[in-house]
ZAMARGU-4260 file (C-alpha; in steps of 0.2 Angstrom, whole numbers, plus 5000, padded with zeros to 4 digits):
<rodrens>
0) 6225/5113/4758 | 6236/5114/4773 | 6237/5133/4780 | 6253/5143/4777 | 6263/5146/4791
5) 6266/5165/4793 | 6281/5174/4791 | 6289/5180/4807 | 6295/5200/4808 | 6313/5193/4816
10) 6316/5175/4807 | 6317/5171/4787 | 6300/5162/4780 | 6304/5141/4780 | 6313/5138/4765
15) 6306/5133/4747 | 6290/5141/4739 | 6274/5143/4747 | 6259/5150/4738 | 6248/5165/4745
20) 6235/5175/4741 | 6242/5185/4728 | 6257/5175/4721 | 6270/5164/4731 | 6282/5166/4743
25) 6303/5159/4738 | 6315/5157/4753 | 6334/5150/4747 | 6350/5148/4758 | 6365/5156/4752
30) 6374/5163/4766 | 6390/5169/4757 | 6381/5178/4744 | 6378/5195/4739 | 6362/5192/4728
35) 6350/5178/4724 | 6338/5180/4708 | 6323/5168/4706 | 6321/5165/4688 | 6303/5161/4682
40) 6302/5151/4666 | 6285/5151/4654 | 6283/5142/4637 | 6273/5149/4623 | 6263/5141/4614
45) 6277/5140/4598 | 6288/5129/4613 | 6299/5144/4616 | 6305/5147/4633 | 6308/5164/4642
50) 6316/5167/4658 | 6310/5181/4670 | 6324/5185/4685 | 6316/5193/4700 | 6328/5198/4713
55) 6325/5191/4732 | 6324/5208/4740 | 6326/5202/4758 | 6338/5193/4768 | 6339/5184/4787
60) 6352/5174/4793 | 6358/5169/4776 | 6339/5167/4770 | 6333/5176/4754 | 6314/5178/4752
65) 6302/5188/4745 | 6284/5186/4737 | 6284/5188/4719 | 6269/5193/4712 | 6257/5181/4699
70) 6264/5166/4704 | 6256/5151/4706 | 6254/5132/4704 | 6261/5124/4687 | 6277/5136/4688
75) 6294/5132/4683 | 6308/5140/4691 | 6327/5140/4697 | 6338/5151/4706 | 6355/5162/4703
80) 6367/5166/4716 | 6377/5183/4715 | 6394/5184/4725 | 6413/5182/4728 | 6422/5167/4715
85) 6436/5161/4727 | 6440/5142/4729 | 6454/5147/4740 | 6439/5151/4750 | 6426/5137/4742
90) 6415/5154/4738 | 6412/5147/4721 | 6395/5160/4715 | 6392/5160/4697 | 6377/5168/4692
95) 6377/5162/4673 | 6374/5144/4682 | 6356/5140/4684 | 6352/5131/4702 | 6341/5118/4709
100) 6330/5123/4722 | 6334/5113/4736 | 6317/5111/4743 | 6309/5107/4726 | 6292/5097/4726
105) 6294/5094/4709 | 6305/5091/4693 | 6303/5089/4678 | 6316/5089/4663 | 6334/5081/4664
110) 6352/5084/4664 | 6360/5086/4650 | 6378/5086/4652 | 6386/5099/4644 | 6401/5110/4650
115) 6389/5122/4653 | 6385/5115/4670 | 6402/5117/4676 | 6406/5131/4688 | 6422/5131/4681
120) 6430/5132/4663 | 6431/5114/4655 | 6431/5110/4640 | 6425/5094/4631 | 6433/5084/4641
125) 6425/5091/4656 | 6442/5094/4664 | 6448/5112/4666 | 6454/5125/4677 | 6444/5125/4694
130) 6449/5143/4700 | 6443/5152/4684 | 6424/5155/4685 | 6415/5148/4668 | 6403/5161/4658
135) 6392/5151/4649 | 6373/5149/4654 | 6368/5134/4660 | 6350/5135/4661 | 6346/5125/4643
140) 6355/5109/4650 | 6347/5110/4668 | 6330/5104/4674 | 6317/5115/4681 | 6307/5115/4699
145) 6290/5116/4699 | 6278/5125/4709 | 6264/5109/4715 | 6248/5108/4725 | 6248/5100/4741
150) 6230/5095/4741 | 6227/5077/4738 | 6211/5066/4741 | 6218/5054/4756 | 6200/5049/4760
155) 6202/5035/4775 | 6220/5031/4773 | 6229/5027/4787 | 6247/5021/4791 | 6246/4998/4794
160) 6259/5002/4807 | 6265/4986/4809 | 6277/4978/4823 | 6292/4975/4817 | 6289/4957/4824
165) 6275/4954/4811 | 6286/4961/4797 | 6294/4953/4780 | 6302/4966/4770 | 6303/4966/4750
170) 6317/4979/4745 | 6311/4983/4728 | 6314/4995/4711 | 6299/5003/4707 | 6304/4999/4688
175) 6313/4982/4689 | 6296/4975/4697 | 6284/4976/4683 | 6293/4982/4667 | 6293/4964/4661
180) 6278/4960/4671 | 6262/4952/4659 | 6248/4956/4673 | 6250/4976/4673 | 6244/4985/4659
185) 6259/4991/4646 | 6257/5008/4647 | 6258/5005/4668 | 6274/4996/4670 | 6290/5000/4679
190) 6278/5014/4687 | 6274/5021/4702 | 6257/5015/4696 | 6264/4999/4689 | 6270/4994/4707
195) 6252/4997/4716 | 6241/4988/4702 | 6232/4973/4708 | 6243/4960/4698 | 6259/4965/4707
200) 6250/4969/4723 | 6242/4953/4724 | 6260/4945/4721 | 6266/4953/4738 | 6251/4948/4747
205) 6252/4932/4742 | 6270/4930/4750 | 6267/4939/4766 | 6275/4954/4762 | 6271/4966/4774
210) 6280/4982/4769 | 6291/4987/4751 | 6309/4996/4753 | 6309/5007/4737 | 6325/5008/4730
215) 6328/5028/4729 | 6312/5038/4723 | 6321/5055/4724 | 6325/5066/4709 | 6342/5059/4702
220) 6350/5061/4689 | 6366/5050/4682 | 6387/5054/4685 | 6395/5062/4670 | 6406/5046/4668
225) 6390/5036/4664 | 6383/5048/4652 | 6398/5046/4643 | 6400/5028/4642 | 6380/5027/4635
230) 6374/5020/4654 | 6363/5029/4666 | 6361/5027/4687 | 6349/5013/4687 | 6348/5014/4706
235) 6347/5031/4710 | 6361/5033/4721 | 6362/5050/4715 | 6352/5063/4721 | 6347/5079/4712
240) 6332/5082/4723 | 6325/5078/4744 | 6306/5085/4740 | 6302/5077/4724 | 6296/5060/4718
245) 6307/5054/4703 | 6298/5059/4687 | 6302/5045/4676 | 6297/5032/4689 | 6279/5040/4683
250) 6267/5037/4670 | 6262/5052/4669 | 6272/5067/4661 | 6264/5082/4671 | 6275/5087/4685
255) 6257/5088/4699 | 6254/5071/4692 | 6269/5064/4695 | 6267/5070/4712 | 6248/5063/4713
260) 6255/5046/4705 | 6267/5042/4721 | 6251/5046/4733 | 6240/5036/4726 | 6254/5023/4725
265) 6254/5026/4744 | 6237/5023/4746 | 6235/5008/4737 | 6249/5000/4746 | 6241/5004/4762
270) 6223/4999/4756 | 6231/4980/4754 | 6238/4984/4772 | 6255/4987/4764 | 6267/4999/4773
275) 6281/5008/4762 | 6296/5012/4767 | 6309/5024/4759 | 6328/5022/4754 | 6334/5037/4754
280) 6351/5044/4751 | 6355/5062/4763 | 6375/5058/4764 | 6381/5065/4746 | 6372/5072/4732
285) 6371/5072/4712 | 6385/5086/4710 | 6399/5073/4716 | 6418/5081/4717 | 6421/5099/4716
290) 6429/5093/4700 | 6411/5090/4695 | 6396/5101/4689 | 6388/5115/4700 | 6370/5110/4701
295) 6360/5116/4715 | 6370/5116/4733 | 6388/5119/4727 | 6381/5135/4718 | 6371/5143/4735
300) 6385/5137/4747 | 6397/5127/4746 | 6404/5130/4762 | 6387/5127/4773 | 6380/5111/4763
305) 6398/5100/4761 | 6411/5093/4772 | 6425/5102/4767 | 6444/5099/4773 | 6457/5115/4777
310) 6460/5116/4759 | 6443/5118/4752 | 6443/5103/4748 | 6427/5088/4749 | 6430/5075/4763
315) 6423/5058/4753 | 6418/5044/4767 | 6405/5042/4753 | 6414/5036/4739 | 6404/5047/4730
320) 6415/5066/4729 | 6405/5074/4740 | 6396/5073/4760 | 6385/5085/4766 | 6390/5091/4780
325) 6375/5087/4795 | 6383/5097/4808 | 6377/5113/4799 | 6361/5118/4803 | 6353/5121/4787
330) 6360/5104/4780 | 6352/5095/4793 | 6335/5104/4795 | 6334/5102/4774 | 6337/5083/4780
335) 6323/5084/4791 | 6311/5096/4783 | 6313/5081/4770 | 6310/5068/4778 | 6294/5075/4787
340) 6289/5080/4772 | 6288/5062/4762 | 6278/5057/4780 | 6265/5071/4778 | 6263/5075/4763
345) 6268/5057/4755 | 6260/5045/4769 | 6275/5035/4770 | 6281/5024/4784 | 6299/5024/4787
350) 6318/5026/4778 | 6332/5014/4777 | 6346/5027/4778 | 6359/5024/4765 | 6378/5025/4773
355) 6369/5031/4788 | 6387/5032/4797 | 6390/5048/4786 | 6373/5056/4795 | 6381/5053/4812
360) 6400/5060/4810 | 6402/5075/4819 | 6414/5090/4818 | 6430/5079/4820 | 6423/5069/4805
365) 6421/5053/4818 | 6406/5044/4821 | 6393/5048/4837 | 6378/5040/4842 | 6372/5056/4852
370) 6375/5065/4836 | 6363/5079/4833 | 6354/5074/4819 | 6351/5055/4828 | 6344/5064/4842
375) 6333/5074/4831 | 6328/5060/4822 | 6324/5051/4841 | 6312/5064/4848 | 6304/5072/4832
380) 6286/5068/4835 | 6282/5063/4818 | 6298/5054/4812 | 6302/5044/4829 | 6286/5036/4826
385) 6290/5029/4807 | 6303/5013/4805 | 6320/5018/4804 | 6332/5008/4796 | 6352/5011/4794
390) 6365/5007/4784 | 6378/5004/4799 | 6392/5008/4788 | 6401/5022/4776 | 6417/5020/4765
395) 6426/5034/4778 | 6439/5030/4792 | 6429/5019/4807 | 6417/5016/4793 | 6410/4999/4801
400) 6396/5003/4815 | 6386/4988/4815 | 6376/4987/4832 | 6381/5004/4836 | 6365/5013/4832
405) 6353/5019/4846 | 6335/5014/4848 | 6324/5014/4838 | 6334/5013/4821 | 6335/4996/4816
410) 6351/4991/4807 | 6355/4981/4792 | 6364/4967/4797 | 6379/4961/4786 | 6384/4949/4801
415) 6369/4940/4797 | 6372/4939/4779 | 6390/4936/4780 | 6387/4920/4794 | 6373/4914/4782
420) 6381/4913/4768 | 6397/4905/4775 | 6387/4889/4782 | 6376/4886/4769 | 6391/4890/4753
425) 6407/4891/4756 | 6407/4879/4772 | 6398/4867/4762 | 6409/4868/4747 | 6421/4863/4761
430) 6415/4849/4765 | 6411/4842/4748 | 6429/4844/4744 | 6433/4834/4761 | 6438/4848/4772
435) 6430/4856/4787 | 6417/4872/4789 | 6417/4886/4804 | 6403/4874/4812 | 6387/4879/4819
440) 6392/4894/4833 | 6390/4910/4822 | 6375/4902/4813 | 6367/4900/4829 | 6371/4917/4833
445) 6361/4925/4819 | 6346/4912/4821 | 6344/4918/4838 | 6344/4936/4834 | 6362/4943/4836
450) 6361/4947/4853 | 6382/4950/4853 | 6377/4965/4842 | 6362/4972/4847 | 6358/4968/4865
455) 6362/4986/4871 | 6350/4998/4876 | 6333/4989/4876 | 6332/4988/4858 | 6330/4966/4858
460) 6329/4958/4841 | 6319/4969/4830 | 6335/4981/4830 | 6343/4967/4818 | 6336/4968/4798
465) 6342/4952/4793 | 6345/4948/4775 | 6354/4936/4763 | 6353/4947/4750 | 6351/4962/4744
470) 6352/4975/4727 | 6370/4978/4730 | 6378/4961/4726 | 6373/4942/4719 | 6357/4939/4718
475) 6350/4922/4728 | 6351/4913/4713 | 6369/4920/4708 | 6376/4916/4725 | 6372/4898/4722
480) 6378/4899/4702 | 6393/4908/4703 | 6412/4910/4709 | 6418/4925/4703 | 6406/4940/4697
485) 6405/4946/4680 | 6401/4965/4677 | 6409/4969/4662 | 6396/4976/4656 | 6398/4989/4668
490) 6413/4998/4661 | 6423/4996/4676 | 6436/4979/4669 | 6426/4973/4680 | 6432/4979/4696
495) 6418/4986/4703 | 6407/4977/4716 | 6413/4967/4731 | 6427/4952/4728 | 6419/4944/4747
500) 6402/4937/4739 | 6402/4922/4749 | 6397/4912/4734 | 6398/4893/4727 | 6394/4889/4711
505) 6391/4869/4716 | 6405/4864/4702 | 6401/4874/4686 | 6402/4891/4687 | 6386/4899/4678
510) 6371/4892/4668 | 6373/4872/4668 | 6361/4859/4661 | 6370/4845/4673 | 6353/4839/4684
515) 6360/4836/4696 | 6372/4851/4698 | 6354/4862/4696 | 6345/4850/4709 | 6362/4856/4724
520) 6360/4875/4717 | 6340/4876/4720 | 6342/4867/4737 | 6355/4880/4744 | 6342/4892/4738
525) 6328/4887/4748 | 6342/4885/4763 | 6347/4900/4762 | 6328/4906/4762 | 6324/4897/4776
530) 6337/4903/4786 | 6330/4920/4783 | 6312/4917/4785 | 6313/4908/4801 | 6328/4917/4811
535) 6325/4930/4825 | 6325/4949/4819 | 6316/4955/4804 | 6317/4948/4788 | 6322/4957/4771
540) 6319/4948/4754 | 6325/4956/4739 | 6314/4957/4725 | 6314/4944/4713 | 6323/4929/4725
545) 6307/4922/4728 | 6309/4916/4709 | 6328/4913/4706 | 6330/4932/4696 | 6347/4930/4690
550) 6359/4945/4685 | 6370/4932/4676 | 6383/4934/4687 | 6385/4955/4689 | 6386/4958/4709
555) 6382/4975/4704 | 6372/4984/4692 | 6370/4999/4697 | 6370/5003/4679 | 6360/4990/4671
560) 6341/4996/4666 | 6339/4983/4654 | 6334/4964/4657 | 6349/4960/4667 | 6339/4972/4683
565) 6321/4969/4677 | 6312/4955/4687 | 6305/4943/4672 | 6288/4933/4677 | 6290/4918/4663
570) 6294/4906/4676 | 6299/4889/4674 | 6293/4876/4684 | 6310/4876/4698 | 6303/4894/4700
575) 6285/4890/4701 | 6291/4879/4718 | 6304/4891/4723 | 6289/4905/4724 | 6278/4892/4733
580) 6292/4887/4747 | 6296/4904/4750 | 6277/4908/4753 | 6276/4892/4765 | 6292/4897/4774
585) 6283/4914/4776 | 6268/4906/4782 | 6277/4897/4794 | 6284/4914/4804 | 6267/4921/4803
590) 6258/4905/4811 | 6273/4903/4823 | 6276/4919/4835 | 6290/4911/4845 | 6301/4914/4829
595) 6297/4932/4830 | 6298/4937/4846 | 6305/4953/4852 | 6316/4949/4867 | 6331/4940/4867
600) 6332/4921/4873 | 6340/4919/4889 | 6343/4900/4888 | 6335/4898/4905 | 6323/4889/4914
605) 6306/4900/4908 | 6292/4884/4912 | 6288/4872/4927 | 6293/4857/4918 | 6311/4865/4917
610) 6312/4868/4899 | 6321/4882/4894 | 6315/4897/4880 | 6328/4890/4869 | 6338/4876/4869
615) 6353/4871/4858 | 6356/4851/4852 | 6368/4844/4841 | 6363/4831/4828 | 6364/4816/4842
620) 6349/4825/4851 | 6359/4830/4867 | 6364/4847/4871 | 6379/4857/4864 | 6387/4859/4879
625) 6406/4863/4877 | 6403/4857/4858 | 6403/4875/4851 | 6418/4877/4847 | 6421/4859/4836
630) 6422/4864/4818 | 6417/4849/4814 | 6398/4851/4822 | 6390/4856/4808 | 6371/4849/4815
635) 6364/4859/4826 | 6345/4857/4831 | 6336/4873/4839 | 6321/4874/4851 | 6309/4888/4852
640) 6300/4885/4867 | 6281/4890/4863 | 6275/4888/4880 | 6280/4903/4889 | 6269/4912/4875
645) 6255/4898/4876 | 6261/4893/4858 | 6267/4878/4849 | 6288/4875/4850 | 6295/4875/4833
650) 6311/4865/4832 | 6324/4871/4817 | 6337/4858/4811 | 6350/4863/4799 | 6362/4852/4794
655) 6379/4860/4786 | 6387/4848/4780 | 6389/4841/4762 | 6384/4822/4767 | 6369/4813/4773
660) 6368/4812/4792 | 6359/4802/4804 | 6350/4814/4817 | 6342/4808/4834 | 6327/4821/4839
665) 6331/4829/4855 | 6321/4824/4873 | 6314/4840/4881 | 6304/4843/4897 | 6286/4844/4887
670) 6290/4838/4870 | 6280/4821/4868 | 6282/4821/4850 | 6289/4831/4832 | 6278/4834/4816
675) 6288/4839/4802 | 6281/4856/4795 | 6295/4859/4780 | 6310/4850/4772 | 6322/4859/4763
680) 6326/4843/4753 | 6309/4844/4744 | 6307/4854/4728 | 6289/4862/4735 | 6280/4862/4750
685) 6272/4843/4756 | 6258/4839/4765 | 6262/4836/4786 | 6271/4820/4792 | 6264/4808/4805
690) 6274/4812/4820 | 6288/4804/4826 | 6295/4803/4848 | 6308/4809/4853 | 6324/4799/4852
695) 6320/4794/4835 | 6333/4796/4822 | 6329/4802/4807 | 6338/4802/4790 | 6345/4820/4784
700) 6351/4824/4765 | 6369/4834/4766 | 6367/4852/4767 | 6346/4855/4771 | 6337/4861/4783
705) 6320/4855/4794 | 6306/4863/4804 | 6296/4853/4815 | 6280/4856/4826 | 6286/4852/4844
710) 6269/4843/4849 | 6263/4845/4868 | 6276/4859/4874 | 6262/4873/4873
</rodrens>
């Protein structure tokens, strides 16, 4: 077990419960309050519950501890807050409201709406009158913390610590991976056990994935309006706890073995050299709107854990009701303290930072790349050495930051995806219909790394995540099926989830049997793939692409946790190649390190023979010179010159537009010859070519893509 820090005579114990000799020790923030109970809950053995309130005697800098006798591991218990009832000055203390412990380790039980869980009066319509303070208890329709063990038996694990150069990333649910999956025992699926077991584990290894994004693993709980309409927050964009691994994600019931289920988890992962990263949601929480119920930080302080306007009121860049305000000290060491925590005590290797532009506005609601917490997170000597990932955009004023992010975060890079899609869907669906693309330019751009967005400060390519896809929008098989989303289903008339999908449905929108339609679909696919798998940066697949999942047409299903989100395994044989390119496309950035490298091409002379560390050709083998800007060049050949890393050149040919062309391969100081390593034409994976000079023209379909083995540049 880790030693206990001791409690300092001037400064309040570190917040949350820590055990000791003879009981266990509750620090809670409230810093308007005029009392704080801790409330200790025991089952008999008939299941009846009593509650035991022991007030916190001592307080520091708006810190309420004490050590309450008898305590120990296996405890539930939750806090109330005494003091003023104001919103004119958002004091909103309601002791009849049962709160969250903010620095929970564990959870169990769930919400329950009720009005009860209002701070203010509603009735059963949940609306009421928010400056009259509500009577009733809440404590039988909340969930309870729990008192855990930290000791875990890590034997030799160790973080893989991967480059981000050697990286393929799988953004993954932990229950849409192996619900439906046949290989993991019944009782194991959609588990935190579920996604370590050898079946699905051998599934990532087999694709090179080198590190799984989970989808949000804190506590969370679903919006009142879901509840309502019989749906539930499938995603977990909703958080109800930082400290504690998401109960139901288990398969265990016992709150320490949900907690020991997530580590071992962990360790297995990294046992198959698998790193696990974290997305994790620090810019609103599961209480919403002020309108909404009074769960855990509303209840200790509103004032110190929510952006707040003159008027009391929440400032929203979140779309969600409520930001937490990261210029406050407590808010951002909770922040912190959280993240170290799923690091030491969880072994886990990085975040992606959802709406990570909300973590980084300061006190004029703006965003700053010196803000405090970035600069904590840069120089704290445990979380500036995990992967950090941001979400380059919130839903407030300015909300758009892509490339703004200091080293070392890494970005999403919805440039990327945006180009990608354009070329390969909408500018083809151009052509077919006999009009003219955006041509080759921003392609090119992204192939190369986006060195127009992240070229500031040292950080080179590995500061752009590039993806196609991801859980928030068409799946890969959906861009390439359909027009127009379809998310009824979601209760919204279907106006949630983006209108700019980027999408083409080839001429039928949705499920066709037309061959040949099917045939255009599954070759967009593995262009699209390729384009990922072989561009500059680091790659993100989202889970289930590998295999053409489709959401029948719902860009967002945020709500779904039935088979329209769960990844089905029955694969038909389109998928069976699907899965088997992507794992060759994969195969081909591992074997090829001049697709990964870290540092951005120049496009100068890097070699003796005057070759250059990449060149640009159009589809007549000569060099683009002033030919960017020519919509109308829609074949663009690429080549990643190997030899100033005494590797082979790789030379990537994509041609965008809906007809067959003829294309001469390009002459290059070096190059005595091209070996044709993938076609995107193909349904799976062939065997080599012979080679063919330089100057030769080749046949290419409309819209696919090539990779050749530049033979003798290395």
């Amino acid at each position: 077990m880790r030693p206990r820090p001791a409690v300092m005579p001037d400064l309040p114990p570190e917040p949350g419960v820590r055990l000791t000799s003879d009981g266990a020790l509750f620090a809670v923030y409230a810093g308007h309050a005029t009392g704080v109970e801790v409330c200790l809950f025991d089952v008999a053995a008939d299941g009846s519950e009593t509650e035991r309130r022991v007030p916190l005697r001592q307080r520091a800098h708006g810190t309420w501890f004490d050590t309450v006798p008898g305590v120990g591991a296996g405890q539930r218990y939750g806090f109330r807050v005494h003091g003023d009832w104001d919103p004119d000055r958002s004091l909103l203390h309601n002791p009849a409201k049962l709160l969250l412990d903010p620095y929970a380790r564990a959870v169990e039980g769930e919400v329950h709406l009720d009005p009860a869980l209002y701070g203010h009066t509603v009735g059963p319509d949940l609306r009421g009158d928010l400056w009259v303070r509500d009577g009733r208890d809440s404590s039988r329709h909340l969930p309870r913390c729990v008192i855990v063990e930290d000791d875990f038996d890590w034997d030799t694990d160790a973080p893989p610590r991967r480059s981000l150069t050697d990286s393929v990333l799988y953004e993954v649910h932990v229950k849409n991976a192996t619900k439906l999956h046949p290989g993991v025992p019944e009782p194991l699926r959609g588990t935190y056990a579920g996604l370590a077991h050898p079946a699905f584990v051998e599934h990532l290894l087999g694709l090179g994935v080198t590190a799984v994004e989970l989808l949000p693993v804190h506590t969370f709980t679903s919006e009142p309006d879901l509840v309502r309409r019989g749906l539930t927050n499938h995603w977990g964009y909703n958080t109800l706890g930082f400290f504690a691994p998401h109960a139901a994600y288990a398969s265990v019931t016992d709150p320490q073995g949900v907690v020991d289920e997530f580590k071992t988890m962990v360790k297995d992962l990294h046992a198959a050299g698998i790193e696990v990263l974290l997305d994790v949601v620090y810019n609103h929480t599961a209480e919403n709107s002020r309108e909404d119920m009074t769960l855990s930080w509303r209840g200790l302080d509103q004032r110190a854990y929510y952006r707040l306007d003159g008027r009391g009121r929440d400032v929203d860049v979140t779309g969600c009701g409520n930001t937490l305000d990261l210029t406050h000290p407590v808010v951002t060491r909770m922040v912190l303290d959280s993240l170290r925590h799923w690091v030491q005590e969880f072994h886990v290797d990085g975040f992606r930072f959802d709406l990570a532009v909300a973590l980084g506005r300061g006190k004029d609601d703006g965003y700053d790349r010196d803000h405090p917490f970035l600069m904590a997170l840069r120089t704290d000597p445990v979380l500036s050495r995990t992967k950090l990932v941001a979400e380059p955009w919130d839903l407030g004023i300015h909300g758009w930051r892509t490339g703004q992010f200091p080293p070392p975060f890494s970005e999403w890079n919805d440039r990327y995806r945006d180009a990608t899609r354009t070329f390969w869907l909408r500018d083809v669906a151009a052509s077919a219909a006999g009009g003219v693309g955006h041509g080759v330019r921003e392609l090119a751009t992204r192939l190369a790394g986006s060195q127009d967005l992240f070229d500031r400060h040292d950080r080179g390519t590995i500061a752009s995540v590039n993806f196609v896809t991801a859980h928030d929008g068409f799946t890969l098989a959906d861009l390439t099926a359909y027009d127009t989303k379809d998310n009824l289903a979601n209760g919204h008339n279907g106006t949630d989830g983006t209108n700019d999908n980027r999408s083409w449905n080839h001429g039928v929108e949705g499920c066709t049997d037309d061959p040949d339609v099917r045939a255009r679909r599954r070759r967009s696919m593995r262009n699209l793939l390729g384009t990922l798998l072989l561009s500059t940066g680091v790659p993100m697949l989202a889970a289930g692409d590998e295999i053409g999942r489709s959401q029948r047409g719902n860009n967002n299903p945020y709500c779904q946790d039935n088979e329209t989100s769960w990844t089905s395994w029955e694969l038909e044989p389109w998928q069976e190649d699907l899965l088997e390119t992507t794992r060759h496309l994969v195969r081909l950035r591992t074997e090829h390190p001049v697709l990964r490298q870290r540092a951005f091409f120049s496009g100068r002379q890097v070699h003796a023979d005057g070759s250059t560390d990449l060149a640009w050709f159009a589809g007549d083998g000569l060099p683009v010179g002033n030919r960017w800007e020519k919509p109308a060049l829609d074949v663009l050949q690429a080549l990643y010159n190997g030899a100033v890393l005494g590797q082979e050149s790789v030379l990537v040919v994509v041609n965008g537009s809906a007809w067959a062309a003829d294309v001469t391969l390009p002459r290059a100081p070096g190059v005595t010859a091209y070996r044709l390593l993938w076609d995107s034409a193909d349904e799976r994976p062939l065997e080599l070519q012979e080679s063919l000079e330089p100057g030769t023209s080749v046949p290419m379909v409309g819209a696919s893509m090539r990779v050749w083995r530049a033979v003798g540049q290395s």
